[in-house]
C-alpha positions as CSV (number, residue, x, y, z in Angstrom):
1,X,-3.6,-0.4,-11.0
2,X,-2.3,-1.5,-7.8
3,X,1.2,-2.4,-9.2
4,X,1.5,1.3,-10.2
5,X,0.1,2.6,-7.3
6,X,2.8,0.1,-4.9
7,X,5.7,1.3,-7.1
8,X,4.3,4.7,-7.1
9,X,4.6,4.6,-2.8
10,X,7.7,3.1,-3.9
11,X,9.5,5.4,-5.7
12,X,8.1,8.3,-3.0
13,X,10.0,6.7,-0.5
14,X,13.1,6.6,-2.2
15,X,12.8,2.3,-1.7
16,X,14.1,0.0,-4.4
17,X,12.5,-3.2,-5.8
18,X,14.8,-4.7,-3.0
19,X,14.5,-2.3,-0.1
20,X,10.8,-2.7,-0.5
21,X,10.8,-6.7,-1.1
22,X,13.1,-7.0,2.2
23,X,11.2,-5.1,4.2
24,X,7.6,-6.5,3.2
25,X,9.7,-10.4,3.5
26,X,8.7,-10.8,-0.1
27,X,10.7,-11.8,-2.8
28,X,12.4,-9.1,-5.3
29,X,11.2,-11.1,-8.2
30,X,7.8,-11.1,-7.3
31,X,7.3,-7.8,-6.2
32,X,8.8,-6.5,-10.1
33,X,5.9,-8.9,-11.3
34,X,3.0,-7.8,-9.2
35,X,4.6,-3.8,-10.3
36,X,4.5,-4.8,-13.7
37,X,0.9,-5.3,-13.9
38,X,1.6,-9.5,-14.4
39,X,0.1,-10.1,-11.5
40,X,-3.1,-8.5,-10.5
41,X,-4.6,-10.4,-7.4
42,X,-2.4,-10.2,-4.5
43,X,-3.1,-11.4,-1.5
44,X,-4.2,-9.4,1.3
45,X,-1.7,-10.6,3.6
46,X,0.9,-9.4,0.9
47,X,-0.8,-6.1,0.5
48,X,-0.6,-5.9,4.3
49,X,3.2,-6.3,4.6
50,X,3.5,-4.0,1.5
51,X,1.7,-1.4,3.2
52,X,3.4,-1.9,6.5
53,X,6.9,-1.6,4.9
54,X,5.8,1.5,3.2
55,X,4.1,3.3,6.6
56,X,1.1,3.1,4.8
57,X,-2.5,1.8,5.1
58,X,-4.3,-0.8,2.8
59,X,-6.6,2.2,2.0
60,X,-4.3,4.4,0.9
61,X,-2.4,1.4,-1.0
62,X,-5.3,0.2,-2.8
63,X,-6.6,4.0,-3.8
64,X,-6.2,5.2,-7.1
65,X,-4.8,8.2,-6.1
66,X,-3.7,9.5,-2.1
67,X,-7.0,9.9,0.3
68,X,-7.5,12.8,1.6
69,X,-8.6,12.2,5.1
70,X,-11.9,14.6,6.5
71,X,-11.5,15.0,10.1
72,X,-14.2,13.8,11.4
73,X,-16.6,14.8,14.8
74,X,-16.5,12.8,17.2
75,X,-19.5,11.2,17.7
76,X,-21.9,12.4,21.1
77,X,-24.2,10.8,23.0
78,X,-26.3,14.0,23.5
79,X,-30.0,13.7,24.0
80,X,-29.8,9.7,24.6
């Protein structure tokens, strides 16, 4: 799931296997493994640099499909 979802950010950005690995200082070789659904427990300091390299965040990495982000009130102090 994640491997799809990395390659999916991927292939959105118009990266390669090798753009991506460069930028997220991993190697090529294991970035085709964890996209290939071999390896399904990355680290989170992995996910972080994959995320990072792809101007994403870990949520939106790890999500099965893009979040859609509610804007939110901001929160008040009134009647405190």
């Amino acid at each position: 799931m994640i491997g799809r979802r990395i390659k999916q950010l991927r292939e959105e950005k118009g990266y390669s296997l090798t753009k991506l690995a460069n930028e997220a200082h991993i190697s090529k070789s294991y970035l085709s493994t964890l996209e290939s659904k071999a390896m399904t427990n990355p680290s989170l300091r992995i996910l972080s640099q994959i995320a990072l390299a792809l101007e994403t965040t870990l949520d939106d990495l790890i999500a099965s499909e893009p979040l859609r982000r509610k804007k939110q009130p901001a929160l008040s102090r009134k009647g405190c």
